[in-house]
Rosetta silent file (secondary structure, phi, psi, omega in degrees, C-alpha in Angstrom):
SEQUENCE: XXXXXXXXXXXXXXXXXXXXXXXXXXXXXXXXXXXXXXXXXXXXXXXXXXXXXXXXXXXXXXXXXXXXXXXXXXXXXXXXXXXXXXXXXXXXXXXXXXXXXXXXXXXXXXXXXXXXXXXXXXXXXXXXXXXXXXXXXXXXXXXXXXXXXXXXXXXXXXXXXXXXXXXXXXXXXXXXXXXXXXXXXXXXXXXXXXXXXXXXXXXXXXXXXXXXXXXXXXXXXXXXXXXXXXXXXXXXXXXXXXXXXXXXXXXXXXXXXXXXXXXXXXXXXXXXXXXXXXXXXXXXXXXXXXXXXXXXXXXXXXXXXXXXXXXXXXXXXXXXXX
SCORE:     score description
SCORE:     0.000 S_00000001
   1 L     0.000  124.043  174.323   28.289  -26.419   -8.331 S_00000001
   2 L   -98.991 -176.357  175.514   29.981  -23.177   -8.956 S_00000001
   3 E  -116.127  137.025 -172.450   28.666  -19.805   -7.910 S_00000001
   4 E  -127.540  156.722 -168.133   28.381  -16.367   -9.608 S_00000001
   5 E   -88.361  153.892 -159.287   27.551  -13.201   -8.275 S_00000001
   6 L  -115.697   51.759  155.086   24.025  -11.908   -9.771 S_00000001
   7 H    86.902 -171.476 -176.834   25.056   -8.327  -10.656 S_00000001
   8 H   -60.702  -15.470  167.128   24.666   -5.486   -8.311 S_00000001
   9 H   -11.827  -54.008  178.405   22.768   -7.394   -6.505 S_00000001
  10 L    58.958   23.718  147.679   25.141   -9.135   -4.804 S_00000001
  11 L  -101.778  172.143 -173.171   23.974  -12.278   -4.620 S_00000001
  12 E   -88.799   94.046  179.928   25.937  -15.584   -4.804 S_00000001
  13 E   -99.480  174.511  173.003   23.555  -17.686   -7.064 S_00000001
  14 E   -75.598  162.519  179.952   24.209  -21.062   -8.732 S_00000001
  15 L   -58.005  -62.441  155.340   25.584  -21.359  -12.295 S_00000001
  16 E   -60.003   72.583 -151.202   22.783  -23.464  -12.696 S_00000001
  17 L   -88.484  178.785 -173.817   19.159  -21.845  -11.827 S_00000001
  18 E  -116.087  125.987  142.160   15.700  -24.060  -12.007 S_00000001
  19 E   -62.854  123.912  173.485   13.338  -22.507  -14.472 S_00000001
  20 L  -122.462   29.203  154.452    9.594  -23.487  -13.163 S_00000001
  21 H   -21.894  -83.062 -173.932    7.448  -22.891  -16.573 S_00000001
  22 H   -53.369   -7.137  174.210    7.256  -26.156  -16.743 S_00000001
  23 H   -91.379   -0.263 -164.936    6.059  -26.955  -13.717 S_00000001
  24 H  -119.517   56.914  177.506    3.083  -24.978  -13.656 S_00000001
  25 L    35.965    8.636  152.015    0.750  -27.134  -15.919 S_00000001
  26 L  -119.893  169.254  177.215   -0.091  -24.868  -18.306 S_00000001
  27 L    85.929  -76.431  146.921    1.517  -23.943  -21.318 S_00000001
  28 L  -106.761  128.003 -137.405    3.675  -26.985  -20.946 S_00000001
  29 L  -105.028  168.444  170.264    2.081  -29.513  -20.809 S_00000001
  30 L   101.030  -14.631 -168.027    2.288  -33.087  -18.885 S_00000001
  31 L  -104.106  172.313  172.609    4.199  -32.621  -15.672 S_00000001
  32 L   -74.297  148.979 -165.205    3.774  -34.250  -12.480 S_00000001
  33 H  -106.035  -63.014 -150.693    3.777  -32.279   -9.351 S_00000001
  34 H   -50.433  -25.353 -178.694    5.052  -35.536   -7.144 S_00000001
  35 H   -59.925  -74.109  163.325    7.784  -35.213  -10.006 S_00000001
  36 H   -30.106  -48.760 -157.236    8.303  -31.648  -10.120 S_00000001
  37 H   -96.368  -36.923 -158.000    8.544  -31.484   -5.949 S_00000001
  38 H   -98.102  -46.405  177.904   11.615  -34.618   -6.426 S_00000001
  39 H   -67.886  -46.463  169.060   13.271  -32.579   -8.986 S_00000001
  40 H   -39.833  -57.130  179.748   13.259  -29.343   -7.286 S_00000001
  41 H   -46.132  -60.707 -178.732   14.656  -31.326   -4.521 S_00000001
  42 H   -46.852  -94.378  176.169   17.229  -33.448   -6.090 S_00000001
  43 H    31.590  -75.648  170.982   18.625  -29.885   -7.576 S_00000001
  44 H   -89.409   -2.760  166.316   19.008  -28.211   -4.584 S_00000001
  45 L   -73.672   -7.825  169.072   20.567  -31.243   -3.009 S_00000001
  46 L   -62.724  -22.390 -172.004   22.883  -30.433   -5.980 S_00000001
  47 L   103.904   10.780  164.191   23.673  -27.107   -5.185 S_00000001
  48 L   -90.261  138.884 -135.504   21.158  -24.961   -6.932 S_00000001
  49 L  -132.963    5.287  178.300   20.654  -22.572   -5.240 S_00000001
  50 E  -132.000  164.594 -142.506   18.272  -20.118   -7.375 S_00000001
  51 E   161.030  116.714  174.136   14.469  -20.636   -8.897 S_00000001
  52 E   -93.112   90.751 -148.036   12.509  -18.702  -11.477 S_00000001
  53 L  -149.705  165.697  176.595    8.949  -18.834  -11.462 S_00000001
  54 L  -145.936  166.136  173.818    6.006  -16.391  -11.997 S_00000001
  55 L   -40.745  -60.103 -146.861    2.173  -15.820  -11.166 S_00000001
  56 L   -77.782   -1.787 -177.800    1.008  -16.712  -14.628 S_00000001
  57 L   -43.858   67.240 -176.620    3.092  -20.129  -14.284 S_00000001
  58 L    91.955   28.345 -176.394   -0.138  -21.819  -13.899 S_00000001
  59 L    59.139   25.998 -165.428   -2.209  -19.018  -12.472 S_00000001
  60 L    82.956   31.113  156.227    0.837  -19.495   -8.916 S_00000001
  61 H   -63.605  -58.104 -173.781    0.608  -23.192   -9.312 S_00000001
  62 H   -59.254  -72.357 -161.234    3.994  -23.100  -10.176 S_00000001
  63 H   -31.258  -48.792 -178.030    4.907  -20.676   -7.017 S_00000001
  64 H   -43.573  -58.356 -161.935    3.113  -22.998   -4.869 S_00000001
  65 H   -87.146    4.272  152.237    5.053  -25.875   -5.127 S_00000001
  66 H   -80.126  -50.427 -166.163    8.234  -23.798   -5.036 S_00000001
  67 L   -87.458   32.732  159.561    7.466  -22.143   -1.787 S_00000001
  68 L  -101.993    6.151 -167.688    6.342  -25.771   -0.320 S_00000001
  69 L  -117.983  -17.745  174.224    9.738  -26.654   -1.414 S_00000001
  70 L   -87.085  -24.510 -174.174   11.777  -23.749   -0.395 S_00000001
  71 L   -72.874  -30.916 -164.611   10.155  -23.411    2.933 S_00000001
  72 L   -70.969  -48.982 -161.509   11.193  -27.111    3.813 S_00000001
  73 L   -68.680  116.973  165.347   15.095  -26.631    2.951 S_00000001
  74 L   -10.108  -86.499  166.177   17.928  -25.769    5.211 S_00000001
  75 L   -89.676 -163.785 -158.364   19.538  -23.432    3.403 S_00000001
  76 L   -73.024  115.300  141.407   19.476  -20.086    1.705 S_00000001
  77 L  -128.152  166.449 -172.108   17.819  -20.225   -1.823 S_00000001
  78 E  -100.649  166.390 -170.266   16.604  -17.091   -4.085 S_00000001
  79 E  -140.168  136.583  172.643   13.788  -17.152   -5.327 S_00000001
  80 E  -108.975  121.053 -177.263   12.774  -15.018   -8.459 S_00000001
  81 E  -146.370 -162.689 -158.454    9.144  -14.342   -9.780 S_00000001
  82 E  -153.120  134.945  163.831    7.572  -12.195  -12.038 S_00000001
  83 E   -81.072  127.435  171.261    4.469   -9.654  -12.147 S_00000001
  84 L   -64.275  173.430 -151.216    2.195  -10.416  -15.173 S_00000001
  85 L   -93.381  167.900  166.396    1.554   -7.196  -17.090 S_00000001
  86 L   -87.866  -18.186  179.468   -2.705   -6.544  -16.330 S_00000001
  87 L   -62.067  -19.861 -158.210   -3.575   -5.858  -19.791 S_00000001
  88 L    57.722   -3.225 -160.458   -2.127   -9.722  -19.997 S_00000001
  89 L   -66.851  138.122  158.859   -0.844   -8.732  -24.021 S_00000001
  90 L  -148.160  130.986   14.464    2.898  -10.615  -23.925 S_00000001
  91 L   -84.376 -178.002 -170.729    5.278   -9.402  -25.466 S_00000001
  92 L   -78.155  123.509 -179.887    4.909   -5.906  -24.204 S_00000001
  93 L   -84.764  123.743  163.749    3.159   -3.211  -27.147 S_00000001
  94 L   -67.548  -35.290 -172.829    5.086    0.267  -27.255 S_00000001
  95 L  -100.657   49.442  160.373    1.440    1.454  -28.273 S_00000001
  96 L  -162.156  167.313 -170.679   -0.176    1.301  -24.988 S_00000001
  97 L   -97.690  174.182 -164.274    0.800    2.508  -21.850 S_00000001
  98 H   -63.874  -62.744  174.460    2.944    1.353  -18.693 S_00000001
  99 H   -27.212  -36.511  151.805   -0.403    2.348  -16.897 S_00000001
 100 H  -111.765   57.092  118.865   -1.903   -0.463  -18.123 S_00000001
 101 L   -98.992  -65.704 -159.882    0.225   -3.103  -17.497 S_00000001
 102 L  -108.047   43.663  123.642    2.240   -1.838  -14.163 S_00000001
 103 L    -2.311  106.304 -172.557   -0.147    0.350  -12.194 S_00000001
 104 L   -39.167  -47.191 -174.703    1.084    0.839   -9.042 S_00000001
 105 L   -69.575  -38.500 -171.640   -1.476   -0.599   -7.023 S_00000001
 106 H   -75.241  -53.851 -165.181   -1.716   -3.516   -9.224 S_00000001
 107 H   -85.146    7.290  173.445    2.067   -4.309   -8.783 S_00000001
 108 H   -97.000  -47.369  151.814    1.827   -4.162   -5.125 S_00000001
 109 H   -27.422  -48.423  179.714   -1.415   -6.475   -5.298 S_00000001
 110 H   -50.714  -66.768 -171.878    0.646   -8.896   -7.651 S_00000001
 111 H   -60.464  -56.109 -164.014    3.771   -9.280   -5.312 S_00000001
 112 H   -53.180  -42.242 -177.404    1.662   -9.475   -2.336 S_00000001
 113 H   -77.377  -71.730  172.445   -0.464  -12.655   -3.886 S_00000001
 114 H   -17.256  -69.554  175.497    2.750  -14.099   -5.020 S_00000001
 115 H   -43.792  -38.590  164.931    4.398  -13.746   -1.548 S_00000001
 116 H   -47.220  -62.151 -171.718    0.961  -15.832   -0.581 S_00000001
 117 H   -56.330  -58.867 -171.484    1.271  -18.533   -3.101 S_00000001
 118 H   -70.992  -23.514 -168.552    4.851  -18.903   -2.375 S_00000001
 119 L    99.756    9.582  173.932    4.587  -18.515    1.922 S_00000001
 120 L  -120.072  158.965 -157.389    7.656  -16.072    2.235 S_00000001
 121 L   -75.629  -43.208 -142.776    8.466  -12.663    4.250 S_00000001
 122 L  -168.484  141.000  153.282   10.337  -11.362    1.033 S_00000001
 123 E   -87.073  123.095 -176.026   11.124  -11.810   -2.885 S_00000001
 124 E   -76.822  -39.766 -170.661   14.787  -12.002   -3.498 S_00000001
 125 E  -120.246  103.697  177.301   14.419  -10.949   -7.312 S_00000001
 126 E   -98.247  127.084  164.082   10.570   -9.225   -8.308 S_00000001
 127 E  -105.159  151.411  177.495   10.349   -9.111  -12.056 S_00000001
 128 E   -97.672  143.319 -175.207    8.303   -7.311  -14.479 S_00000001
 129 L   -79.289  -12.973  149.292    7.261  -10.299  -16.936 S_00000001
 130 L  -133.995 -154.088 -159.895    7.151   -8.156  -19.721 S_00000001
 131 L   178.147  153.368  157.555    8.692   -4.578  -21.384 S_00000001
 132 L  -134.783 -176.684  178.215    9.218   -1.910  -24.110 S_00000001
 133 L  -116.918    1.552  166.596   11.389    0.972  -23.618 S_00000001
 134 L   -88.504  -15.031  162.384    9.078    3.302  -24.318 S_00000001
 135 L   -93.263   25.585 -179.283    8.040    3.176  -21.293 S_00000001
 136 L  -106.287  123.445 -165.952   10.868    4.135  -19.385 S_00000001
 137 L   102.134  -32.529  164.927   10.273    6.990  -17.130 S_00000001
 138 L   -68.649 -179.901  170.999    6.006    7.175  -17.374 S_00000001
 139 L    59.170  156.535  163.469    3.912    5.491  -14.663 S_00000001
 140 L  -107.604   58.060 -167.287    4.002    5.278  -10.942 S_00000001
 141 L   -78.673  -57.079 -168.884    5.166    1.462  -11.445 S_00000001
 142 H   -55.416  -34.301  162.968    8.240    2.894  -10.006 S_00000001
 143 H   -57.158  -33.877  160.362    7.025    4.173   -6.867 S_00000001
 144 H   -43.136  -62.055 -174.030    5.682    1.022   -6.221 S_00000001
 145 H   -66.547  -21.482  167.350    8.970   -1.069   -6.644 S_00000001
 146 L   -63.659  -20.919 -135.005   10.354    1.845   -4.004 S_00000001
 147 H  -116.975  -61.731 -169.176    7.350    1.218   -1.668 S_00000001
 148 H   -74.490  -14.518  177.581    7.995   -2.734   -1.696 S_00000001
 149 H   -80.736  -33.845  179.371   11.836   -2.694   -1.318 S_00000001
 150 H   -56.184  -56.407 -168.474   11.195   -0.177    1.768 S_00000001
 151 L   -50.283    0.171 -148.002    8.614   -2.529    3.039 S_00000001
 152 L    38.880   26.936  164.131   10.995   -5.734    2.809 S_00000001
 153 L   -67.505  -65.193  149.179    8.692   -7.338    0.413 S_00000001
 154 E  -104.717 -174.274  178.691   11.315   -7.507   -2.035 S_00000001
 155 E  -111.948  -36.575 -172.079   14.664   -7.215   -2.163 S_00000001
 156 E  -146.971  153.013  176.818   16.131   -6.430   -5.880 S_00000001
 157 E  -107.727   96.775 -167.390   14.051   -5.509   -8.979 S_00000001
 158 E  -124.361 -157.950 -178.326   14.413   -6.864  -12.432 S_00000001
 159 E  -139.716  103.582  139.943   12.832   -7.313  -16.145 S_00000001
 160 E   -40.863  126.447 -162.275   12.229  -10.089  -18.030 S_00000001
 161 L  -117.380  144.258 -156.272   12.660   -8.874  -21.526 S_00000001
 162 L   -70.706  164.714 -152.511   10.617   -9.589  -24.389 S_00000001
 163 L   -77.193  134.830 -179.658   11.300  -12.429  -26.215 S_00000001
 164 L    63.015   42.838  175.726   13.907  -12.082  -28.996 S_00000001
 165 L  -142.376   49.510  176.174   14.208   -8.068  -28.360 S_00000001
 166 L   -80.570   39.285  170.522   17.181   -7.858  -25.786 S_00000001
 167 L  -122.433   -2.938 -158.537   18.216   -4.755  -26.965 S_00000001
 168 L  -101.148   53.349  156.387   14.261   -3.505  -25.687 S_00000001
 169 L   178.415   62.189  147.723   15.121   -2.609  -22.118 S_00000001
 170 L   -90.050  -31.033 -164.082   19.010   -0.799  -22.620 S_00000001
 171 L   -68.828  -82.942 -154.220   16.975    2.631  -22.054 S_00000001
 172 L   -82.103   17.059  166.158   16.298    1.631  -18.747 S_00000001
 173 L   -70.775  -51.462  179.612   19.229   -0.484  -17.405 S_00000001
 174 L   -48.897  -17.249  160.065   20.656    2.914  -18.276 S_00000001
 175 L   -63.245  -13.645  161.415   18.457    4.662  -15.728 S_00000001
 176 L    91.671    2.154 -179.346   20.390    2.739  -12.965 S_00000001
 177 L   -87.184  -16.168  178.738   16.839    1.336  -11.719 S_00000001
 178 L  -105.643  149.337 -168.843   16.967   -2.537  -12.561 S_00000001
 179 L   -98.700  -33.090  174.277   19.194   -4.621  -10.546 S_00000001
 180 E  -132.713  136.522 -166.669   18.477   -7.780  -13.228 S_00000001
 181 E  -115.810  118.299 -177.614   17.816   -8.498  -16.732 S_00000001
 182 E  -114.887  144.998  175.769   16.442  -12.477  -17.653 S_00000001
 183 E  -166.497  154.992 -168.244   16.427  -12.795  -21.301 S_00000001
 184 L   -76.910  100.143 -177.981   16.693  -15.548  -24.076 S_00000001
 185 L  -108.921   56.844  161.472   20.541  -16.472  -24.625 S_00000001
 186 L  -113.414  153.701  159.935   21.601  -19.694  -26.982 S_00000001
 187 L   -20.231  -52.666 -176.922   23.707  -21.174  -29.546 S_00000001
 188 L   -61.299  -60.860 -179.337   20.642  -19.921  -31.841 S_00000001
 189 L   -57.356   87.257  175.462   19.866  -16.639  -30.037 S_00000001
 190 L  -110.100  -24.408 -165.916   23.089  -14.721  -29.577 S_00000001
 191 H   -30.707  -43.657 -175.077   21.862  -10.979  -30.632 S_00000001
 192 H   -40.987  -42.707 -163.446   22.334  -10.160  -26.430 S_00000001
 193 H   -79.442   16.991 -166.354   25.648  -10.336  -26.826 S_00000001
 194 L   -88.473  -93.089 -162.190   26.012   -7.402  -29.818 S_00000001
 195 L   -93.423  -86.432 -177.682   24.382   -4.494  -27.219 S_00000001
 196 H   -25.647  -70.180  175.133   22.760   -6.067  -24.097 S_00000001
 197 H   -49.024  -33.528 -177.013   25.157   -7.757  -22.178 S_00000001
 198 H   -88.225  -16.014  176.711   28.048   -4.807  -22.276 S_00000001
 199 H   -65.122  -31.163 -175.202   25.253   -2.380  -21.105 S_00000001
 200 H   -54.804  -45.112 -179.573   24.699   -4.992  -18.197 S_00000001
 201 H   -92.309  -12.655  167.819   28.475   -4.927  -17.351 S_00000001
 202 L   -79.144    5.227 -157.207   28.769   -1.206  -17.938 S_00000001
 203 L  -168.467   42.658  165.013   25.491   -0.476  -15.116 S_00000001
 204 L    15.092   57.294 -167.112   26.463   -3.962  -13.112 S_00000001
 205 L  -109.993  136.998  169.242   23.015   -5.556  -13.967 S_00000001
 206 E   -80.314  151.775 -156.456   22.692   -9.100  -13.607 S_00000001
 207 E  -143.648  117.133  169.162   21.999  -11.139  -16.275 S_00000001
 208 E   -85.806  111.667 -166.274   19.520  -14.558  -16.154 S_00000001
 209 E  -111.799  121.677 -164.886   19.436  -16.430  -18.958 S_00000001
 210 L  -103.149  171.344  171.504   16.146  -18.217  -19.945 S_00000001
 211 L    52.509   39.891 -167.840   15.082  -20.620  -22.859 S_00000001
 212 L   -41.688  -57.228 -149.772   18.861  -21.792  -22.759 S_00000001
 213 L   -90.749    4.072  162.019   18.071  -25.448  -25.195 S_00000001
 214 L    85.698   49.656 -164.574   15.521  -23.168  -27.600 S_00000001
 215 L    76.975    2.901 -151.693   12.669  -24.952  -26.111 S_00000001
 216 L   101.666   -4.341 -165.411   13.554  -28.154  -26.435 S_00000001
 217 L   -79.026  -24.336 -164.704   15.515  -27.386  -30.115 S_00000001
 218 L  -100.995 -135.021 -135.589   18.761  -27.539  -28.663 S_00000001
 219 L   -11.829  -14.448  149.727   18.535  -30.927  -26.990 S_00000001
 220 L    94.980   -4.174  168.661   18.672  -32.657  -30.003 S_00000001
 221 L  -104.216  -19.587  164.610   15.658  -34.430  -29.557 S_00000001
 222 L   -61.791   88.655  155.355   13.245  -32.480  -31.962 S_00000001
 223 L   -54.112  158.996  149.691   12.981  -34.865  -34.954 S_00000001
 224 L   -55.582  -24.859 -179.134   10.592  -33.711  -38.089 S_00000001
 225 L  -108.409   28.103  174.285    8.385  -36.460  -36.532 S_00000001
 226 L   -87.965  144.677  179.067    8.289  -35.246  -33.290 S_00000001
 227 L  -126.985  158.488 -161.716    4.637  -34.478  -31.275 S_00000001
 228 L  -130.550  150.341 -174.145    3.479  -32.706  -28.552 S_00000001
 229 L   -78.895  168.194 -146.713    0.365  -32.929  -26.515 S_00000001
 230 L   -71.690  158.669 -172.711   -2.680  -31.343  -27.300 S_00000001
 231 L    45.455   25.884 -176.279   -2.624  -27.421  -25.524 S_00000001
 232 L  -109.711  132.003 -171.948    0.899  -27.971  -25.525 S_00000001
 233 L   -51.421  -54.038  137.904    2.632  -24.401  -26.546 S_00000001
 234 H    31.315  -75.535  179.063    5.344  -26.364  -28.257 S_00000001
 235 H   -32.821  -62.555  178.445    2.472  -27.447  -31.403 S_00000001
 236 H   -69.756  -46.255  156.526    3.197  -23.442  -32.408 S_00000001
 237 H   -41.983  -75.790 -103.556    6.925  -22.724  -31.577 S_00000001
 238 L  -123.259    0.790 -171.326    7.662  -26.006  -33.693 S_00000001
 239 L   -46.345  163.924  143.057    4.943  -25.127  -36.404 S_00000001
 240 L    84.196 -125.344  179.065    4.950  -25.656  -40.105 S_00000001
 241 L   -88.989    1.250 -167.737    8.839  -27.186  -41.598 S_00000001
 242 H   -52.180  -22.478  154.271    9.956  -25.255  -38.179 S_00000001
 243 H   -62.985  -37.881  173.872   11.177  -28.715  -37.058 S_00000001
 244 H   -66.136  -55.709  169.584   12.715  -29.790  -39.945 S_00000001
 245 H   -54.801  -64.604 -169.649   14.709  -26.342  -40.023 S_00000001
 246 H   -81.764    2.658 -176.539   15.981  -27.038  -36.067 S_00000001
 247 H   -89.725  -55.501 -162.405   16.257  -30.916  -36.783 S_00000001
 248 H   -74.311  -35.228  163.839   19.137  -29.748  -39.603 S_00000001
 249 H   -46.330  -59.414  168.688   20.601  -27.138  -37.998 S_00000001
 250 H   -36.870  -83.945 -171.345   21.044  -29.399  -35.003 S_00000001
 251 H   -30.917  -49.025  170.119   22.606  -31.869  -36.808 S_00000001
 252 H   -35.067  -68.230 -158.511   25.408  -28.696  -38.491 S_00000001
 253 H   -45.561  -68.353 -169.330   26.249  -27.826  -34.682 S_00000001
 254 H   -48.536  -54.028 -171.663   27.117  -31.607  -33.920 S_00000001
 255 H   -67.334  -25.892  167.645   28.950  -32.171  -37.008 S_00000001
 256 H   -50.179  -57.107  176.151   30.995  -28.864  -36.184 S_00000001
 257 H   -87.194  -19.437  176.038   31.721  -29.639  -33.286 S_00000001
 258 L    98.923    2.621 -165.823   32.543  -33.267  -33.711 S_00000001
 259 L  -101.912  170.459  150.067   29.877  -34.675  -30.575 S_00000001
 260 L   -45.034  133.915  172.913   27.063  -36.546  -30.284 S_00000001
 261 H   -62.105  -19.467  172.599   23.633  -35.596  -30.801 S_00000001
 262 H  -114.777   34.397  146.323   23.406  -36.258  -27.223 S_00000001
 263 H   -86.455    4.432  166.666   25.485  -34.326  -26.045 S_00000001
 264 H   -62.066  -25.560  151.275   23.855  -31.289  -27.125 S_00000001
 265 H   -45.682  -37.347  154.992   22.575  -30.256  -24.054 S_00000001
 266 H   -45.297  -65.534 -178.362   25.337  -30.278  -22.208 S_00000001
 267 H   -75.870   -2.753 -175.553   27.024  -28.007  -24.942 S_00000001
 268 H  -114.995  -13.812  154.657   24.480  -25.587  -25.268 S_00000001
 269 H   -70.740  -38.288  176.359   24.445  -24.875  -21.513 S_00000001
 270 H   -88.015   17.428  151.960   28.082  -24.396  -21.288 S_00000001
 271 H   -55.036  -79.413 -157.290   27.612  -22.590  -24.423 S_00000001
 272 H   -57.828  -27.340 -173.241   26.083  -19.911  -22.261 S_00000001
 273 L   -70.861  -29.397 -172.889   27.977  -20.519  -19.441 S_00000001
 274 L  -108.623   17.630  142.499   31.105  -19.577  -20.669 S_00000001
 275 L   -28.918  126.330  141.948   29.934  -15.975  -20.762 S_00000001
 276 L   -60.316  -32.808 -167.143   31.485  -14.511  -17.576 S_00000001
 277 L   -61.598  -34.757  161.178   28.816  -11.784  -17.952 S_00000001
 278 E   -44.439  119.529  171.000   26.023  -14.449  -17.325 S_00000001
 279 E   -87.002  -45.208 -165.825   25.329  -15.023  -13.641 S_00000001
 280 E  -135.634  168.266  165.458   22.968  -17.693  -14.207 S_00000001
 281 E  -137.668  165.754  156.516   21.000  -19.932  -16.672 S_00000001
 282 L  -161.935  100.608  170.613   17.583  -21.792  -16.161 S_00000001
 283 L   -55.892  155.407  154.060   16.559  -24.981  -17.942 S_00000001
 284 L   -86.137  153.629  141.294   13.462  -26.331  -16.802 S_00000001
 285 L  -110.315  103.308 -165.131   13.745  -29.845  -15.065 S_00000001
 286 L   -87.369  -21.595 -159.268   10.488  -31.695  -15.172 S_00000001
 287 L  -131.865  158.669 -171.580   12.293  -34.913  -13.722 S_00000001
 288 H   -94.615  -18.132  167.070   15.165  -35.637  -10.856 S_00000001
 289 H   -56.883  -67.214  145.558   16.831  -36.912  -14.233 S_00000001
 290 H    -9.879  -71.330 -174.458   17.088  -33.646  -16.045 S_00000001
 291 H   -66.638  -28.246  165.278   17.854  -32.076  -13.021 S_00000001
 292 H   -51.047  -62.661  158.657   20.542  -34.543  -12.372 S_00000001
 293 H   -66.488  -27.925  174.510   22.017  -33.594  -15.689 S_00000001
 294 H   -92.982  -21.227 -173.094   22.006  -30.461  -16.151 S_00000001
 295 H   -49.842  -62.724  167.255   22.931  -29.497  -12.259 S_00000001
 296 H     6.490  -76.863 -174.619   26.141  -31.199  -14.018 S_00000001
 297 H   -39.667  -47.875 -165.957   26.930  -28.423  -16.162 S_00000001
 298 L   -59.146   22.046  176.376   27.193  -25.870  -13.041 S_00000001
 299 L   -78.680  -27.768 -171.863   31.264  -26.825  -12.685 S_00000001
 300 L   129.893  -46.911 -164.216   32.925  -23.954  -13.890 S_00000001
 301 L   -44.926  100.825 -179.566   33.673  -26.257  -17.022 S_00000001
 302 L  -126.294 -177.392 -150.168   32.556  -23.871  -20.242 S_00000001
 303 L   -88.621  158.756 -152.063   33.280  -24.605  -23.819 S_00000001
 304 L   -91.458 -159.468 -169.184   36.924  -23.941  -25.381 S_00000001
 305 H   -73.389  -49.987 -165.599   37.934  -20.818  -27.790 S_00000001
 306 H   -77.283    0.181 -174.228   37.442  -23.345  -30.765 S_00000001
 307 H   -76.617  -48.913 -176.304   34.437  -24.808  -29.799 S_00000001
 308 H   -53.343  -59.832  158.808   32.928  -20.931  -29.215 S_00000001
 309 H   -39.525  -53.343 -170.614   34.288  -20.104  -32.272 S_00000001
 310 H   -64.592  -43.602 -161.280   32.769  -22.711  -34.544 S_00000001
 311 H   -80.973   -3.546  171.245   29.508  -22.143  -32.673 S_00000001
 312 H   -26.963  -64.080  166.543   29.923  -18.435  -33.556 S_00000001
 313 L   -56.916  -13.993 -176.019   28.628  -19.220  -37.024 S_00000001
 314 L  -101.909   -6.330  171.178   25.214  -21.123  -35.872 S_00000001
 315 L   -28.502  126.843 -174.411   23.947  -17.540  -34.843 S_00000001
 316 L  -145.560   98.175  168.519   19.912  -17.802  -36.120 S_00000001
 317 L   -89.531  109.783  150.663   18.137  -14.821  -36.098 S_00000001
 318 L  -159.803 -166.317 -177.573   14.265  -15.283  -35.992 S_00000001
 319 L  -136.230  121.745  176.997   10.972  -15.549  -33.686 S_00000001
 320 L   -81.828   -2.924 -156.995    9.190  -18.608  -33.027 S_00000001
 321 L   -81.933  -63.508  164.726    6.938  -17.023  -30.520 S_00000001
 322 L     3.588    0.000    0.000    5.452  -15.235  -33.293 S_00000001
């Protein structure tokens, strides 16, 4: 596994991070905690060495079973989590205020119940789970994130960024106050790398990259006749011909590139990977299988000029969350 430094931060994190959406029975649907708890494990016997989770994963279902898994382990891992906004609206509305989402008092409540669920002294990375940019500079959010770094609640402060807007938090990396940016980064999604990403390396902000395989679209397993269980978010991302559109598309990349359909996974993590500006990525792993494979990835190994080129051209601007 290699290691990259995570912005000013200055931590060493893995290539590879663990996304824990999926573990925290809602949203996606189906996993196993006895599952979940082997795959975390295998992972870090792998050499990951960082894990993204949040409150609403499952109202800190997810958190739980990170910090019963982080407390157990030897060595150092970071652990990253996220405040939900209180209004709950995701993505983040420019027409309402920071004041109701980030209240101070609210985001010190938040972190504090977090630190419960997981069973730890300190957050290495506290994120807000969403953002606009209009709201950079209002509120006493900030006072807050000052108040918990004094206390040694956390350590570094970042933003999850709303989905398929990564240019909707440059106003404040430019204020010099977030230490990390997590944001949606694939073969489809490239727009980050236009604006976001050189503001990151101009203002040393580390940059987490979520929803690497598009949801599942990039793995190469979304057929037109693929189904998902009932409450599973998936039924809506994948709506209407929206499979049939990432089924063909799939199919382009491989034939581009000359691979396998199953080897898209593989390629669309070291797609990302062979940023340098990335510090991290984080598939979910549901399974010590996943987690086997993708752990993989974390060599150093990224994809070559002509592969990068060719995928250059699969650039797909739209929004499934929508």
């Amino acid at each position: 596994m290699n290691y990259r430094t995570l912005g000013r931060t200055g931590l060493k994190v893995s290539e590879i991070g663990y996304g824990a959406w999926g573990i925290g029975q809602t949203s996606w649907v189906g996993a196993s905690d006895e599952e979940s708890l082997k795959a975390l494990n295998k992972a870090i016997d792998l050499g990951l060495n960082f894990i993204d989770t949040a409150l609403a994963y499952g109202n800190g279902h997810s958190e739980r079973l990170v910090g019963e898994v982080v407390r157990k382990r030897s060595g150092k891992i970071h652990v990253a989590t996220k405040v939900p906004p209180k209004n709950m609206k995701w993505p983040a509305s420019r027409e309402v205020s920071v004041n109701d989402a980030y209240p101070a008092q609210y985001v010190i409540e938040k972190t504090e119940e977090s630190l419960r669920n997981l069973g730890l002294e300190t957050i290495d990375v506290q994120q807000f789970h969403v953002w606009t940019d209009e709201w950079t500079g209002q509120g006493d959010w900030l006072e807050a994130v000052e108040q918990l770094k004094k206390d040694g609640k956390i350590q570094h402060f970042g933003i999850s960024v709303n989905d398929n807007e990564p240019e909707n938090v440059i106003k404040l990396i430019e204020t010099g106050i977030v230490d990390t940016v997590q944001v949606i980064y694939n073969i489809f999604e490239q727009l980050p790398e236009d604006r976001l990403f050189p503001a990151c390396e101009k203002y040393n902000t580390g940059i987490i990259v979520r929803v690497p395989l598009d949801e599942g679209g990039l793995t190469g397993k979304i057929t037109p006749e693929s189904t998902f269980p009932e409450g599973d978010f998936r039924n809506h991302y994948f709506r209407d011909n929206r499979k049939q559109e990432v089924y063909q598309r799939v199919q382009n990349i491989a034939s581009d590139l000359e691979i396998d359909i199953e080897q898209m996974p593989d390629t669309a993590l070291r797609f990302i990977l062979s940023n340098p500006l990335v510090s991290t990525v984080i598939p979910g792993m549901r399974s010590v299988r996943h987690a086997e494979a993708n752990c993989t990835v974390g060599s150093g190994e990224g994809l070559t000029p002509a592969q990068l080129d060719a995928l250059a051209k699969h650039r797909w601007i739209r929004n499934f969350y929508k």
